[in-house]
N, C-alpha and C positions, 0 to 999 in steps of 0.2 A: 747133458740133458738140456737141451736149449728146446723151444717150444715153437713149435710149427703154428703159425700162425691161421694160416688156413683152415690147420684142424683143433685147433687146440684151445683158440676164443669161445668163450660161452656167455650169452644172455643171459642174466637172471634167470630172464622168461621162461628158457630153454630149461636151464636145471627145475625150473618147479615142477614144467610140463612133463621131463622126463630124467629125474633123480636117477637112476638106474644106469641108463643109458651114459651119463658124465661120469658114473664112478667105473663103469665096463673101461670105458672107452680109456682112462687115467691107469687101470690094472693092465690091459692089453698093452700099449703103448712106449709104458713106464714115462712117460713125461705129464711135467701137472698141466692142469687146465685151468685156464686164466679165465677168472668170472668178472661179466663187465656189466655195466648199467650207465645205461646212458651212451655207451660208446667209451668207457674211462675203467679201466680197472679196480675192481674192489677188494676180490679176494683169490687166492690160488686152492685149487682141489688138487691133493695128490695123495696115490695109496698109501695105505701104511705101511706096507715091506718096503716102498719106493723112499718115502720120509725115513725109518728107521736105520736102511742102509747109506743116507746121506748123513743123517745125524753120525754112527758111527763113522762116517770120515771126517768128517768136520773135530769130531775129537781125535780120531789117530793124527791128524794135522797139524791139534793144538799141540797137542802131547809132542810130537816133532819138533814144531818150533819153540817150547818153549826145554826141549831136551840140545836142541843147538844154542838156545839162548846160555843155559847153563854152562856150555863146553866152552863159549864166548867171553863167559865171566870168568872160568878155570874153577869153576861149583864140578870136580868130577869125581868119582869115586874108584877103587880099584876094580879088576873085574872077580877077585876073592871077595873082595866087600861086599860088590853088591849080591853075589851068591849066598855068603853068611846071613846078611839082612833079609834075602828072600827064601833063606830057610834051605837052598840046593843044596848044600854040602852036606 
């Protein structure tokens, strides 16, 4: 999800004159739209299914690395164990 520059920078100005128009255009697209003043970036606009689905990776990510962290330490459990504790068996 990297941001096209061309179409994806937005004015302040832009968003006041046409609010509508930056959130279409961020739902259509699925990449955020970088809001600038002065020529310098301030803020990013991005949908919310578009944020929600990255937020869910960013935690299946953590949850990985900190499940390799554990295999690194020798923190592991059986695979009866973890069945018993999560109730499978």
């Amino acid at each position: 999800m990297s941001i096209k520059f061309s179409e994806d920078l937005v004015p302040l100005t832009d968003l006041k004159v046409n609010p509508t128009r930056v959130v279409k255009h961020t739902t259509e697209v699925h990449r955020p739209v970088l809001l600038t003043n002065r020529g310098r970036g301030v803020a990013v606009v991005q949908s919310v299914g578009d944020y929600e689905k990255a937020e869910e990776e960013r935690d299946f990510m953590r949850a990985v690395v900190a499940g390799l962290s554990d295999l690194e330490a020798g923190d592991e459990v059986s695979l009866d164990d973890a069945r018993t504790r999560l109730g499978l068996k």
